[in-house]
C-alpha positions as a Markdown table, in Angstrom:
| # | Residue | x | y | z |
|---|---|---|---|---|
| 1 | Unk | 10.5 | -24.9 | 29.5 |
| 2 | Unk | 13.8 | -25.3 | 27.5 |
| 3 | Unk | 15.6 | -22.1 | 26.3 |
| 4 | Unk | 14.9 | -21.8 | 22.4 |
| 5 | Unk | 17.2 | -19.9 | 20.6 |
| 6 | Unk | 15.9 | -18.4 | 16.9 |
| 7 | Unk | 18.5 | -17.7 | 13.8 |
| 8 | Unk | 17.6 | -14.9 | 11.4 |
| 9 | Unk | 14.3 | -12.7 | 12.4 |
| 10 | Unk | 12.8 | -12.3 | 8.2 |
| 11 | Unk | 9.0 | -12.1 | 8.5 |
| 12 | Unk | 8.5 | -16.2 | 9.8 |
| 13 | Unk | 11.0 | -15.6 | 12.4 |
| 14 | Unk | 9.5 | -12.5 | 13.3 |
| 15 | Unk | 6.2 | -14.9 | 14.0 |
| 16 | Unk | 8.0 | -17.3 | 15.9 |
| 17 | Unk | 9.6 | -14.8 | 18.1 |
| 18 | Unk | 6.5 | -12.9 | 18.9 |
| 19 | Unk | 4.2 | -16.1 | 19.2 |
| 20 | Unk | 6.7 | -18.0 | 21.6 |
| 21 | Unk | 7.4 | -14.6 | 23.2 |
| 22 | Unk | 3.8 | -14.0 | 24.1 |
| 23 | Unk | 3.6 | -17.7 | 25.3 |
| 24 | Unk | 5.9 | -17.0 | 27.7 |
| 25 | Unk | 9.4 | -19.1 | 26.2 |
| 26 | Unk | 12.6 | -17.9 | 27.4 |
| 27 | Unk | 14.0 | -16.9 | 23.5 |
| 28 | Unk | 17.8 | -16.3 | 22.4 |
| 29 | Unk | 17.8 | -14.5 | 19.3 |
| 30 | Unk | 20.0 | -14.1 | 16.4 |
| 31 | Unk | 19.8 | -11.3 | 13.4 |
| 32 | Unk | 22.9 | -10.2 | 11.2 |
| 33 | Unk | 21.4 | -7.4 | 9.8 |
| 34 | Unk | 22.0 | -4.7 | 12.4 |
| 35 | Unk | 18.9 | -2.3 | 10.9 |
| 36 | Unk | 16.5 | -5.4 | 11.5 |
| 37 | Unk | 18.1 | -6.3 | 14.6 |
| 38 | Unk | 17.4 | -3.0 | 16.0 |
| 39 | Unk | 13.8 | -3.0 | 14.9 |
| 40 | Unk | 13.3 | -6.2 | 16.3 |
| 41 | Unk | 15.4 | -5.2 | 19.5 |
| 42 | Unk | 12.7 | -1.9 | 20.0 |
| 43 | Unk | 9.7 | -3.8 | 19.1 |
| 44 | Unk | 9.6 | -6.9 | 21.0 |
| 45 | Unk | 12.2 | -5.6 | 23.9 |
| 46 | Unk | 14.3 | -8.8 | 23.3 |
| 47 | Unk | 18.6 | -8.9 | 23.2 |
| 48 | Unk | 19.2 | -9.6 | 19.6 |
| 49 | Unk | 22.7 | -11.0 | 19.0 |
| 50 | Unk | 24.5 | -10.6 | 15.9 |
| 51 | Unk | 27.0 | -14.0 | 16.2 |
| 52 | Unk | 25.0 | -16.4 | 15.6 |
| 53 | Unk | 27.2 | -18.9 | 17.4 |
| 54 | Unk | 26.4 | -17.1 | 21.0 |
| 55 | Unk | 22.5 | -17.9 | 20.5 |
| 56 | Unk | 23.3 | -21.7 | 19.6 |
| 57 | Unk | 25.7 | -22.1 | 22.6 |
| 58 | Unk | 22.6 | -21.2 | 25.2 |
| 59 | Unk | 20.4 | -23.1 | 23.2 |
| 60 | Unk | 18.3 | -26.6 | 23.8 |
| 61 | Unk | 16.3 | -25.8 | 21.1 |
| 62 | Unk | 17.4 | -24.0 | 17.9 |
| 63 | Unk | 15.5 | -22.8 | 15.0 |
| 64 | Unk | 16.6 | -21.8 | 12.1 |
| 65 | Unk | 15.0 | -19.3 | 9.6 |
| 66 | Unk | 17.5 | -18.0 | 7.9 |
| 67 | Unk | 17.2 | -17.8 | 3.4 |
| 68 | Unk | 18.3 | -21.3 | 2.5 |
| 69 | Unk | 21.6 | -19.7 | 0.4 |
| 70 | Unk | 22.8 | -19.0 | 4.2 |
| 71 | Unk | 22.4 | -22.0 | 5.7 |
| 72 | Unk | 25.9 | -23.3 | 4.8 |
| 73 | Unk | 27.6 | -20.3 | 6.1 |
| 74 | Unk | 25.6 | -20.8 | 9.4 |
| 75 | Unk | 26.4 | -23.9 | 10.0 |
| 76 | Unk | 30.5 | -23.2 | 9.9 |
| 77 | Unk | 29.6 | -20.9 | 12.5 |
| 78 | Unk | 27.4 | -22.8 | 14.8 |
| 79 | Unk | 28.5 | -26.6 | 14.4 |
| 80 | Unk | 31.4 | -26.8 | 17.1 |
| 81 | Unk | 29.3 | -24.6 | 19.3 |
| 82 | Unk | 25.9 | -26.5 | 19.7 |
| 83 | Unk | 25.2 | -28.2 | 23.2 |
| 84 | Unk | 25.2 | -32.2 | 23.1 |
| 85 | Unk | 21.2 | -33.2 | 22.6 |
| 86 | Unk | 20.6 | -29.7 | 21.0 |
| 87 | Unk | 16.7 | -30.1 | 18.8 |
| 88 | Unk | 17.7 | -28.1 | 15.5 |
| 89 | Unk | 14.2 | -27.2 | 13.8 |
| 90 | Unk | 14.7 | -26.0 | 10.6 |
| 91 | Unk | 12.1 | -24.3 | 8.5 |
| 92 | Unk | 13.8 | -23.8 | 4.9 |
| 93 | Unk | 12.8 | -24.9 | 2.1 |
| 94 | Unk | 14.3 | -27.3 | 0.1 |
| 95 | Unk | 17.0 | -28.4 | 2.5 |
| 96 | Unk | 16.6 | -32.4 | 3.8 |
| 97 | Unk | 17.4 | -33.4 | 6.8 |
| 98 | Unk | 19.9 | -35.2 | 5.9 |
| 99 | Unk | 21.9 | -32.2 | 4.3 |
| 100 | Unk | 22.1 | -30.7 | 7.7 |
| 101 | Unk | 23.3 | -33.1 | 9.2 |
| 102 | Unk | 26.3 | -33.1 | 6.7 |
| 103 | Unk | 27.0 | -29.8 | 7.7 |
| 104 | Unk | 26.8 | -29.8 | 11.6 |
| 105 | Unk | 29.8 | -33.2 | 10.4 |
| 106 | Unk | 28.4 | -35.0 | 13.3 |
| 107 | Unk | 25.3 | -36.8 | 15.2 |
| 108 | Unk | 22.8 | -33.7 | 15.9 |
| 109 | Unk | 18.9 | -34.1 | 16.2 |
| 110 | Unk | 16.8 | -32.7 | 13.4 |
| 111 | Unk | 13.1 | -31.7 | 12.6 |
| 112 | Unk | 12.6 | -30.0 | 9.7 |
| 113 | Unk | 9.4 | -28.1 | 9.4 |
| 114 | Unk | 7.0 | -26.4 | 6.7 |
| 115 | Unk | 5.1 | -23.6 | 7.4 |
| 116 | Unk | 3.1 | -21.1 | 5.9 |
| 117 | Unk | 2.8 | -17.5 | 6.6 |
| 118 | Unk | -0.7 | -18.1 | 8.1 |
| 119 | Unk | 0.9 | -18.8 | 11.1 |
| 120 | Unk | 0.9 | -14.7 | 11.8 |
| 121 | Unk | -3.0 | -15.1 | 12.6 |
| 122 | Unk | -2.3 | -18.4 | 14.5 |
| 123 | Unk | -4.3 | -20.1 | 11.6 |
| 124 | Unk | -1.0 | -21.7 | 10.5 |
| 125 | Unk | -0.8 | -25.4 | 8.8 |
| 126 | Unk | 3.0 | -26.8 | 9.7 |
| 127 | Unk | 4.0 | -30.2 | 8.8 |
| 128 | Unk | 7.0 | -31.8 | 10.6 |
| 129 | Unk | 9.3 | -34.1 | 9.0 |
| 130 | Unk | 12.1 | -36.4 | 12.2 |
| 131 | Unk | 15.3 | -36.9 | 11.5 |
| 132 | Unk | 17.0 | -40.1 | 13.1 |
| 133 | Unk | 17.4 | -40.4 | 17.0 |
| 134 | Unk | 14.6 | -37.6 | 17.8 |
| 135 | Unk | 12.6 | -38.9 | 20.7 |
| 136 | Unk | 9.3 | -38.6 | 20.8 |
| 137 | Unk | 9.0 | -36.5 | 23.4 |
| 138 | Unk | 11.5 | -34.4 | 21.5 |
| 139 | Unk | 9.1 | -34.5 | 18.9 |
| 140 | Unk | 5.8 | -33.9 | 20.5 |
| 141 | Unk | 7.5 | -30.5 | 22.3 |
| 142 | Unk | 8.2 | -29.3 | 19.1 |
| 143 | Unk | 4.6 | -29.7 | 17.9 |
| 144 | Unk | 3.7 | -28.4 | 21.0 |
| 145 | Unk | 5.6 | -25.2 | 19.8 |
| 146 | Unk | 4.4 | -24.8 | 16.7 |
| 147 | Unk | 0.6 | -25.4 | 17.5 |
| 148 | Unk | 0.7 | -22.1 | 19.1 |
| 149 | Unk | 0.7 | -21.2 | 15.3 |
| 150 | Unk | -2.0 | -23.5 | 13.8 |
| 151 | Unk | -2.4 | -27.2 | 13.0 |
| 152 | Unk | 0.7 | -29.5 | 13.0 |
| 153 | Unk | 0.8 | -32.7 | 11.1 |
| 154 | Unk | 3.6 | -35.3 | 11.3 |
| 155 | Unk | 4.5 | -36.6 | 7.6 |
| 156 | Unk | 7.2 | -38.3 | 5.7 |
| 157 | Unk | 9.7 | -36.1 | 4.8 |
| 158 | Unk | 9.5 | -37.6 | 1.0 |
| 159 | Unk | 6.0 | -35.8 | 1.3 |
| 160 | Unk | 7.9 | -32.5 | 1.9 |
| 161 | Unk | 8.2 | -31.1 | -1.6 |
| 162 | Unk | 4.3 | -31.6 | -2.1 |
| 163 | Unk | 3.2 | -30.2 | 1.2 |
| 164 | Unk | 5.6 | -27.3 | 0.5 |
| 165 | Unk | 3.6 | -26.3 | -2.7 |
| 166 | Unk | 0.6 | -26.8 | -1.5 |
| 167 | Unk | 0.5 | -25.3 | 1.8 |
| 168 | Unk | 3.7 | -22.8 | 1.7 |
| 169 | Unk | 2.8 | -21.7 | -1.8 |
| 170 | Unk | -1.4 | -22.1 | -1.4 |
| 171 | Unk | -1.7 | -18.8 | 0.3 |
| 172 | Unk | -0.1 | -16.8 | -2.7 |
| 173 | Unk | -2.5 | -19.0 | -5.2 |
| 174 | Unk | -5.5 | -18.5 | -3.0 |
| 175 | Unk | -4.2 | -14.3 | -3.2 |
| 176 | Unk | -4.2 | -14.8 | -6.9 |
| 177 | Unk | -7.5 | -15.6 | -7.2 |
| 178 | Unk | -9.3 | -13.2 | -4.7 |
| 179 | Unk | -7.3 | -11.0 | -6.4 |
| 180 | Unk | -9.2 | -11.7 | -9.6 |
| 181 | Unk | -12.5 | -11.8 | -8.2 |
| 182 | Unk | -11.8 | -8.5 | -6.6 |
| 183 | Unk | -11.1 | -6.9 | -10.3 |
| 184 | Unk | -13.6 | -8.7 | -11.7 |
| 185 | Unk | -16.4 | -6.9 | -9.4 |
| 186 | Unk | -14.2 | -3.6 | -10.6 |
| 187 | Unk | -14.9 | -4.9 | -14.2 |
| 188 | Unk | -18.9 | -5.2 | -13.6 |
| 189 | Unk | -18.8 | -1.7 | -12.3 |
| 190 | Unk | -18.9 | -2.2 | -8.6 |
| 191 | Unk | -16.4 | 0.4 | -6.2 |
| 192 | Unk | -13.2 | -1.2 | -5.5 |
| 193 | Unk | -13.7 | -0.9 | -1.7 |
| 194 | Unk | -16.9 | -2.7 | -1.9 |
| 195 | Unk | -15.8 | -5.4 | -4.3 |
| 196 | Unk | -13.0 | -6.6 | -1.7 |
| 197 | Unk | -15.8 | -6.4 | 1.2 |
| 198 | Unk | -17.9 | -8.4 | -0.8 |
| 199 | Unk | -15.4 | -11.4 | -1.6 |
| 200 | Unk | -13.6 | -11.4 | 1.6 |
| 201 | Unk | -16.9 | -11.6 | 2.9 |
| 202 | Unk | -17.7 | -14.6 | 0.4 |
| 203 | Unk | -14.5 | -16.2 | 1.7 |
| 204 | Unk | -14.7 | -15.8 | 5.0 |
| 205 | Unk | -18.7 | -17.8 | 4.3 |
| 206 | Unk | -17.3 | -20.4 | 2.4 |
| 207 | Unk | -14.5 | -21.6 | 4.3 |
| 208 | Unk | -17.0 | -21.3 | 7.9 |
| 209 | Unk | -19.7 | -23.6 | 5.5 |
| 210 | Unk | -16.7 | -26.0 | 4.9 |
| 211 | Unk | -15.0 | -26.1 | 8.1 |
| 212 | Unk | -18.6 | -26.7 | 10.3 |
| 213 | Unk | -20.6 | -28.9 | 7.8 |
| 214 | Unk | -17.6 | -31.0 | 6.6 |
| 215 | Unk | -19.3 | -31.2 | 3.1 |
| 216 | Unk | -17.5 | -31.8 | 0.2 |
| 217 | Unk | -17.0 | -28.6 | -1.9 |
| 218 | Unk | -18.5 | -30.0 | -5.0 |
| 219 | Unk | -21.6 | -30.6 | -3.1 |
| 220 | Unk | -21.4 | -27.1 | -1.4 |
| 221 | Unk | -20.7 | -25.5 | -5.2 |
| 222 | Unk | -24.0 | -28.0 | -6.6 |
| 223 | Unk | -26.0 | -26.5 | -3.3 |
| 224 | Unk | -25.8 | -22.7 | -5.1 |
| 225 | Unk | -26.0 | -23.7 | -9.0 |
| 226 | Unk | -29.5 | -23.8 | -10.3 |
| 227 | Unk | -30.1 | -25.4 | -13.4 |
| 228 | Unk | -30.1 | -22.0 | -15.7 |
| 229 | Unk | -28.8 | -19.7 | -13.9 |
| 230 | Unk | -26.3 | -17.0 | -13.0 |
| 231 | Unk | -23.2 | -19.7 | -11.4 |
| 232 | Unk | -23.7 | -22.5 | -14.2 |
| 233 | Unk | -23.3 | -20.0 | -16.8 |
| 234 | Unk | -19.8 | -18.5 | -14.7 |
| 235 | Unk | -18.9 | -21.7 | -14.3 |
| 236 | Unk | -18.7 | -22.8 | -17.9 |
| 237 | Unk | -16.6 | -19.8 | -18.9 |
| 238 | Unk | -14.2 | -21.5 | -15.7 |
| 239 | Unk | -14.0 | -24.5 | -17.0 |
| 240 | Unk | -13.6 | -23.5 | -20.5 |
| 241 | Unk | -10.5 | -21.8 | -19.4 |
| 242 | Unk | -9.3 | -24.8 | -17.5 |
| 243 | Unk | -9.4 | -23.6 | -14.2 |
| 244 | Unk | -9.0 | -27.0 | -11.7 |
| 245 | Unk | -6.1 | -27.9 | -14.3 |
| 246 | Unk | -4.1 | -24.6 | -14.1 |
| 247 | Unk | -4.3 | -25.0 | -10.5 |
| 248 | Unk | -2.9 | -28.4 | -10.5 |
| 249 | Unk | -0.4 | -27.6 | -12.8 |
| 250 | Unk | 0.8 | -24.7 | -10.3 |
| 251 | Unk | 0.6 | -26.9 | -7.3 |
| 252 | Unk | 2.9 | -29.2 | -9.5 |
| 253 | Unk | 5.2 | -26.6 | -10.6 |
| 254 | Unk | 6.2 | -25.5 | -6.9 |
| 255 | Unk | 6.5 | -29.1 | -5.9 |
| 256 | Unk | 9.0 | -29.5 | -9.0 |
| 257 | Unk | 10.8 | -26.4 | -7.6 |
| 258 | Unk | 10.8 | -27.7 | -4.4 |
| 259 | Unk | 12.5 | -31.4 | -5.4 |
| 260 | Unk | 15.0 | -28.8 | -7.4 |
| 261 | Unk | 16.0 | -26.7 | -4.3 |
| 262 | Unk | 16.5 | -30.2 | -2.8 |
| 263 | Unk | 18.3 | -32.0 | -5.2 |
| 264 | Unk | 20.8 | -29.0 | -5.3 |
| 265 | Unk | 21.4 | -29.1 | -1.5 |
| 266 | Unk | 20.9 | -32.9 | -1.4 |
């Protein structure tokens, strides 16, 4: 196994740690905050490093998960340091490949990766973008890293910005809506408790139909509406509102976000 060294422990670093901990990886971690540092030194039983230089020195493999703002700074600190045929990983948004590697100001092998904070339950999706002279072997250990986390595709990295709003930012619009369906069985006068039962319940139903029976969901959604009845007539009031097109419109928002961050840093 080659020694993987981890920059900034925020809550996806925190996932990598403890999944690549518990598969057994020999870690080298990094966390400037010395409050976090601690936390993370006490709950995981790991040597947490403040420089981050000292982690990329040891490193073969180096992730970073630092806030893009910080990646900059970082990079002052670690660029003269990094072993010859160091893999940097980076998971931050909005930053191309080819911006870091303008700031490590020579040859250095680069994956950059999108993940999504699904990866804490290991039902993950994580889409990896390869910078020039990765080999594939290079490439396929990283997946192999980051399927201990969920699915891993291998994309263009022009496909970045649109697989960062759909699958980074997903979760939060999929929230959204539970979270409407949860007040809206408040609204009909059902306890709060047993409204969130009910639709996780309905969620956890749908996605097992989907996932096993590989159906459409426009066939699975005609399978339950009866000509006349109860869905039809919630349905309408959906599409009144112009549900699928405020959804796309928030899937293209983020992605618009997303080609700013990386215009910015471009």
């Amino acid at each position: 196994m080659k020694r993987i060294g981890i920059v900034g422990i925020g809550n996806m670093g925190e996932i990598l740690l403890s999944g690549l901990k518990e598969a057994g990886h020999t870690l080298e971690v990094a966390e400037k905050k010395g409050e976090r540092a601690r936390l993370i030194r006490e709950r995981y039983g790991v040597d947490v490093r403040e420089r981050a230089e000292e982690v990329a020195a040891k490193s073969e493999v180096i992730i970073l998960a630092v806030k893009p703002k910080d990646v900059e700074g970082l990079f002052q600190e670690i660029k003269g340091v990094l072993p010859e045929g160091t893999i940097v990983v980076s998971i931050l948004a909005g930053i191309p490949i080819s911006y870091l590697q303008r700031l490590a100001q020579g040859p250095v092998k680069c994956v950059r990766a999108m993940p999504n904070i699904c990866m804490g339950v290991r039902e993950g999706f994580i889409a990896l973008a390869v910078g020039p002279s990765v080999e594939r072997e290079e490439v396929e250990y990283v997946a192999r890293l980051f399927r201990l986390f969920g699915k891993v595709i291998e994309v263009d990295e022009k496909d970045m910005d649109a697989i960062t709003a759909l699958s980074g930012s997903g979760p939060a619009f999929l929230l959204s809506f539970l979270e409407g369906m949860i007040e809206a069985g408040v609204k009909v006068g059902l306890e709060r408790h047993v409204s969130r039962s009910i639709c996780l319940q309905v969620l956890k139903g749908t996605w097992k139909m989907l996932e096993e029976g590989g159906a459409h969901p426009a066939l699975l959604r005609e399978s339950v509406t009866s000509p006349g009845g109860t869905t039809i007539w919630g349905l309408y009031e959906l599409e009144d509102r112009g549900l699928k097109a405020t959804i796309m419109r928030a899937v293209e928002a983020a992605r618009r976000r997303s080609m700013e961050l990386a215009g910015q840093n471009g």
